[in-house]
C-alpha positions in Angstrom: -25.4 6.5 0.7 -24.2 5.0 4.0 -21.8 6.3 6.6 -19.0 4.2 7.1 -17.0 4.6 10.8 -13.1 3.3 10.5 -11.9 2.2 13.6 -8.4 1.5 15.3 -6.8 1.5 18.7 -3.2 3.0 19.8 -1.9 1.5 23.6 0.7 3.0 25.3 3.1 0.4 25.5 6.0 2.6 27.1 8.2 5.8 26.7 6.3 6.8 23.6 5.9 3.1 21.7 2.0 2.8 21.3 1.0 -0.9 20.3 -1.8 -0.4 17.3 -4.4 -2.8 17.2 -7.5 -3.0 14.5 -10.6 -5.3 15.6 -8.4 -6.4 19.0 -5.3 -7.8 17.4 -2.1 -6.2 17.5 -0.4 -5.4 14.4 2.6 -3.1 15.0 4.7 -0.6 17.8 5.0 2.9 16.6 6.8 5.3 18.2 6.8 9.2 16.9 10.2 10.5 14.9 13.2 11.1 17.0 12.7 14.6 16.8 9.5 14.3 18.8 11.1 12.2 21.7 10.6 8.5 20.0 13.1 5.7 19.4 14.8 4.9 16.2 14.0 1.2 14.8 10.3 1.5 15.1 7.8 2.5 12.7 6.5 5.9 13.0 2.9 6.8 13.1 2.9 9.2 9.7 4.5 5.9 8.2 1.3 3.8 8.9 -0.6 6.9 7.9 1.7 6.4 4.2 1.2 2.8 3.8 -3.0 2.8 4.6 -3.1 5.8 2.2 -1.5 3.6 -0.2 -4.0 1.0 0.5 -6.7 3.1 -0.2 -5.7 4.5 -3.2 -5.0 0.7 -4.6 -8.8 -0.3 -3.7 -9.9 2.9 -5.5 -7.6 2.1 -8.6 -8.6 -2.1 -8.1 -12.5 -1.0 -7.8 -12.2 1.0 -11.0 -10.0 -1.4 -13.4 -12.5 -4.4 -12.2 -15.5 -2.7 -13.6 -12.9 -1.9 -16.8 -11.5 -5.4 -17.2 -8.4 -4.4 -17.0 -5.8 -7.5 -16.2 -2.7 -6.9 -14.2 -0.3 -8.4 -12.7 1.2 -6.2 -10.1 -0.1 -3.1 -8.9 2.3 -1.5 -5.9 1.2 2.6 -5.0 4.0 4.4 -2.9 2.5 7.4 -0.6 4.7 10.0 0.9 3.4 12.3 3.0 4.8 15.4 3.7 4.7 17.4 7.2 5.4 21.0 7.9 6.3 21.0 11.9 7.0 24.3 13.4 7.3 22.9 17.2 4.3 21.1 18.7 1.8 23.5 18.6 1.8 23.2 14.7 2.1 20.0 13.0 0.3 20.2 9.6 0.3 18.1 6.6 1.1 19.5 3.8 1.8 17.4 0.6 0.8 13.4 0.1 2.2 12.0 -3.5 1.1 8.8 -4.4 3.3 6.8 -7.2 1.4 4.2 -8.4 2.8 1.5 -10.6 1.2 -1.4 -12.9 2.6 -4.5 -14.4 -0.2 -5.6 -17.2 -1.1 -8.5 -17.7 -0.9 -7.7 -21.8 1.4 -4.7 -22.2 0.0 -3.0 -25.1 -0.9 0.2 -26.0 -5.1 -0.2 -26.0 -4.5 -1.3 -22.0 -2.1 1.3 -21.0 -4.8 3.7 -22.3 -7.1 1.9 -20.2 -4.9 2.3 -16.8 -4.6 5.9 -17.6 -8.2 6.6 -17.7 -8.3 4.6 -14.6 -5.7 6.4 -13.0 -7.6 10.0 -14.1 -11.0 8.4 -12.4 -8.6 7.8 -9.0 -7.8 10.2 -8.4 -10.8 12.3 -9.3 -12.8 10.5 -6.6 -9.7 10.1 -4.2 -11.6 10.6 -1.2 -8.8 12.6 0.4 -8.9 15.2 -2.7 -12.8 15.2 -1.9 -12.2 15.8 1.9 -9.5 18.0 2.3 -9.8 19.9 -0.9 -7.2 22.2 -1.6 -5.8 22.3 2.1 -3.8 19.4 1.1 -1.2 19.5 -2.0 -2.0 15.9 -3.6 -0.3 14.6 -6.7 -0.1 11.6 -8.3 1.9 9.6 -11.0 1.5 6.5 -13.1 4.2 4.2 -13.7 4.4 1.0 -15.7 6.6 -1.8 -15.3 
């Protein structure tokens, strides 16, 4: 199987705003909590962390209902990630919980059974569950709308 490298680029903009770029174009300022020394009103790093979790986990759940022919209309996942900071020397995560919620495209029973054997082959190859292993609590729930 191939190796796949993932690339992006954080540039210190000023105080501790970093501009983050992917493939030279600028897509957003971060700057780290306030408890850290940032500024409140940007986006924080751990929050772009969230949302390209959640990214991830809808191409694994997209990937596996194509092959299924599963029809939908709306598919949102929510990640929150948890952090256990005692002071700078220790900044561990600790918990990521993704909520992922599907709006059918025929709301019956025979294709709810299909999202939840979807959902169970998620997150069985969620490649963070593969990677991290235990180290890292991850849960997950399905939701229907």
């Amino acid at each position: 199987m191939p190796e796949f490298t993932f690339e992006g680029t954080a540039s210190w903009k000023s105080g501790t705003e970093c501009d983050l770029s992917i493939k030279g174009r600028n897509f957003i300022t971060v700057s780290p909590p306030p408890e850290f020394g940032g500024k409140q009103g940007y986006c924080m790093p751990e929050e772009v962390f969230a949302a390209s979790l959640a990214a991830c986990m809808n191409t694994i759940f997209l990937l596996i209902a194509g092959n299924s022919k599963m029809g939908f209309k709306k598919l949102e996942t929510r990640a929150a990630v948890k952090m256990n900071a005692e002071g700078l020397e220790k900044l561990v995560f600790n918990h990521i919980h993704f909520a992922i919620c599907v709006k059918l495209e025929n709301d019956n029973e025979r294709e709810r059974r299909k999202a939840h054997v979807i959902y169970d082959k998620a997150q069985k190859i969620c490649p963070l569950r593969q990677s991290w292993g235990e180290k890292v609590h991850i849960s997950f729930e399905l939701s229907f709308q």
